[in-house]
N, C-alpha and C positions, 0 to 999 in steps of 0.2 A: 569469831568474827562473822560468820554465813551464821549466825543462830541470829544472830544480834540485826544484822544487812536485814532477813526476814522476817525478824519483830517491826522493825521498822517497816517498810515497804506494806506489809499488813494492813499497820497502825492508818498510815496515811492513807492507804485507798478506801478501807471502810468510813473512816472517816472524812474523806472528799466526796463520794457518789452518793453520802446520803445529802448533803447541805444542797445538790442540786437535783434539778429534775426537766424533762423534757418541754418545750412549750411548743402546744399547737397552735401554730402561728396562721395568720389569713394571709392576705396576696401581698400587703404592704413590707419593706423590710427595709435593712436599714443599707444602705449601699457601703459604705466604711467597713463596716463588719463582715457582708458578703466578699466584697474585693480583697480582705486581709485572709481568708479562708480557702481563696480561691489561690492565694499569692501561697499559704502554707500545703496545699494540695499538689501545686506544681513543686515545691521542693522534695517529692516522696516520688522515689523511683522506681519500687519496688513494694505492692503491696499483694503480697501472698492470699489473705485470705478477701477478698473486694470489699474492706469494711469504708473504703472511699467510693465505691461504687453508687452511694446515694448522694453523692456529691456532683448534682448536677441540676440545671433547670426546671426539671421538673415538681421538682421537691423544693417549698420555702427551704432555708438554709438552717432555719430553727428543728426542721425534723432531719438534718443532715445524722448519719450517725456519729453516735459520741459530743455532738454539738449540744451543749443545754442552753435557754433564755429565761431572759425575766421576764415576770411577770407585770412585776411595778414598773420596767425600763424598756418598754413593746420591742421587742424584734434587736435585741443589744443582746449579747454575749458572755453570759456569767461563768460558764465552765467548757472545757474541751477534754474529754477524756477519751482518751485511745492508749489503753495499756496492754500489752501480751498479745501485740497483732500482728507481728514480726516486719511491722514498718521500717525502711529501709529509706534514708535521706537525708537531708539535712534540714534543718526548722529556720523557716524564713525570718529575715528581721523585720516583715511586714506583721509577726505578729504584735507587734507592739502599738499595733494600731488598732486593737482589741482593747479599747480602752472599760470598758465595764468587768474585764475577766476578773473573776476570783481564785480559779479552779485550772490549772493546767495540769494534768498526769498524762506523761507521754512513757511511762517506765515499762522494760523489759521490749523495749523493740532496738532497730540497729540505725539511731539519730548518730552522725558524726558529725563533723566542721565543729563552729563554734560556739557558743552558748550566746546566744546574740546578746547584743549590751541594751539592743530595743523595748527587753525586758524588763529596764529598769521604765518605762513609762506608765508601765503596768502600775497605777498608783492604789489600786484596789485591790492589788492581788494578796492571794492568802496562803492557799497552797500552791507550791513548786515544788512538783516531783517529775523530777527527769532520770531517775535513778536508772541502772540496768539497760547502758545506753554504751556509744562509744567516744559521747563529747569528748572535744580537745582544748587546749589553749588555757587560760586562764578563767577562775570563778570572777565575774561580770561585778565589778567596784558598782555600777548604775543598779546592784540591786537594792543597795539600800537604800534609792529613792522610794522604793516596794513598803512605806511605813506601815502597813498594816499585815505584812509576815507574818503567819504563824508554823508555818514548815516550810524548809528551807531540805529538798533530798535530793540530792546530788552524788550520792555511794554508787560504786563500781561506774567509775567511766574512764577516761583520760585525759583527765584534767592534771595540770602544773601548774608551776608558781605558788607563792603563797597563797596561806589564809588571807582575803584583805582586813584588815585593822575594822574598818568603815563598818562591816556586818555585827560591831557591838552598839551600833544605832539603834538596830532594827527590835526598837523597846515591845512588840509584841511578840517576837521568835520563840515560840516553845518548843520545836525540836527543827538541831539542826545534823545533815547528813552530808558528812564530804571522805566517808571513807572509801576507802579499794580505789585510790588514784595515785597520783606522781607530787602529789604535792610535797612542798618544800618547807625551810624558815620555821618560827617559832609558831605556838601557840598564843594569838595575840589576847593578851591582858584585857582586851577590853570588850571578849567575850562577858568577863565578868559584870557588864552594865545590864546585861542580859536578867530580871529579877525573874523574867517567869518564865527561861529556858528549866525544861525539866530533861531534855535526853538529848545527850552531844555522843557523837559518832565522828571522829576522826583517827582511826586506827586506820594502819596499813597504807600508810603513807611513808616518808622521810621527813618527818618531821624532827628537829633537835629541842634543843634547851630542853628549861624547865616548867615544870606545869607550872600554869599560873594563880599564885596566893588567892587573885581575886575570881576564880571560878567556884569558891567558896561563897560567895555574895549570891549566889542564884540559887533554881531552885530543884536543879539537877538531882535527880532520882534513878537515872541508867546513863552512865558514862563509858564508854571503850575509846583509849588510847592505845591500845595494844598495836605491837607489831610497827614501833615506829623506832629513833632514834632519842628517845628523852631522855636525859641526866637528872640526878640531885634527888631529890627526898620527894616526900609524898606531901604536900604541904597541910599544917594542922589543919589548916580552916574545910579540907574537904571533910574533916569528920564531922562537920556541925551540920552537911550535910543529911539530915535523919532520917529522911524518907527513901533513902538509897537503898536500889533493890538488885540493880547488876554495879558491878567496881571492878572494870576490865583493865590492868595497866599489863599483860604480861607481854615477852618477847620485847623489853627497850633497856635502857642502861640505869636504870634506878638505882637507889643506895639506899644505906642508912635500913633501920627496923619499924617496920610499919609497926602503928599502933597497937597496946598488946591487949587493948578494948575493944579492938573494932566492931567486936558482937554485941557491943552495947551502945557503940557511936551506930549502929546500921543497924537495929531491929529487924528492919525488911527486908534485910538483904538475904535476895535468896542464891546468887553465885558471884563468888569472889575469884578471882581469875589474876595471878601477880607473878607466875610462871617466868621462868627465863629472864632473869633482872639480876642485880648483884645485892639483894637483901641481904642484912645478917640478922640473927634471930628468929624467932616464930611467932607465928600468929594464931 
């Protein structure tokens, strides 16, 4: 599970800090976006290393650190990243008034309260990584207003309640992350509308039932369910899965004999992981 937590978090930071980049802005700026920044600086109580310290007057807002703008959208708000700064607060619901953001990584510092639902206004956003964090409450149903999703990382916080149903909207989602929490309920089926998820991570939760038929319909290539409560079989349709290169189910209540091809349904697969389950036969 911590191999997988840190393929992921990798994955998503190299790929958000390149899609953005700083802009040197002149004296004009956009007030909306300054006040929304100013609203999210007051919610941080404790910032160990002064990476908010150029968060002031002096400095347009665009050379703020960790702040990035656009170019084509003068002095508006494309990315916010501040990962590994041992930020200590809670994340205002005025961010949602960041309406140009693409890019938020606030992962590996100590955000609590709640994942604000103002998130979901974000109607451009692409990546959300809050991972490595100690959110609470429920994952925010208003994200799948977010139609243009493409990572969804949410692993190791304290989050409960369900998966919401709603997040099999989000027809751009290619990796999503809601392991290392409290979550509950089933695996909702309609992950499966998901065609170009390629890497689902909800292991190490309390999840039950059974995996669902239709997460075969995507286009999942690293999957961990491990270390939850699942029943019932492995259903056929993840074999047609072929690009699969991790195939995490162990530590849950499984049955039945997995496939005795799997090395030919999964070419790529380079760790198969089905540990601590009630298989009969080999594979």
């Amino acid at each position: 599970m911590k191999a997988f937590a840190s393929f992921f978090l990798v994955h998503t930071v190299v790929v958000s800090i390149h899609l953005w980049y700083p802009l040197i802005a002149g004296s004009m700026q956009n007030e909306t976006d300054r006040l929304a920044l100013i609203a999210f600086k007051d919610g941080i109580t404790q910032d160990p290393l002064g990476m908010l310290s150029s968060w002031n007057n002096s400095l347009q807002f665009c050379r703020w650190s960790g702040v990035y703008c656009s170019r084509r959208h003068v002095h508006r708000v494309t990315g916010l990243i501040l990962f590994s700064y041992g930020l200590v607060g809670s994340l205002s619901p005025h961010i949602g008034n960041l309406t140009f953001l693409r890019t938020l990584v606030l992962q590996k510092n100590s955000f609590h309260g709640k994942v604000p639902a103002e998130i979901g206004g974000l109607f451009r956003l692409r990546f959300l990584i809050l991972s490595n964090n100690s959110f609470e409450g429920k994952v925010p149903t208003s994200l799948t207003y977010c139609s243009e999703l493409k990572e969804l990382n949410l692993v190791n916080n304290k989050l409960e309640g369900k998966i919401p149903e709603e997040l099999g909207s989000l027809s751009e989602l290619r990796a999503l992350g809601l392991a290392n929490n409290n979550l509950t309920g089933k695996i909702p089926a309609s992950l499966g509308n998901l065609s170009s998820l390629s890497l689902l991570s909800v292991g190490d939760n309390n999840l039950v039932g059974s995996i669902p038929e239709e997460l075969g319909k995507t286009s999942i290539d690293f999957i961990q369910l491990g270390i939850n409560r699942l029943t019932g079989t492995i259903p056929s349709s993840l074999y047609n899965l072929s690009n699969m290169r991790y195939f995490g189910l162990s530590s849950n209540q499984l049955e039945g004999s997995p496939s005795q091809d799997i090395g030919v349904a999964f070419p790529h697969l380079r760790q198969l992981v089905l540990a601590e389950n009630q298989f009969t036969g080999t594979t």
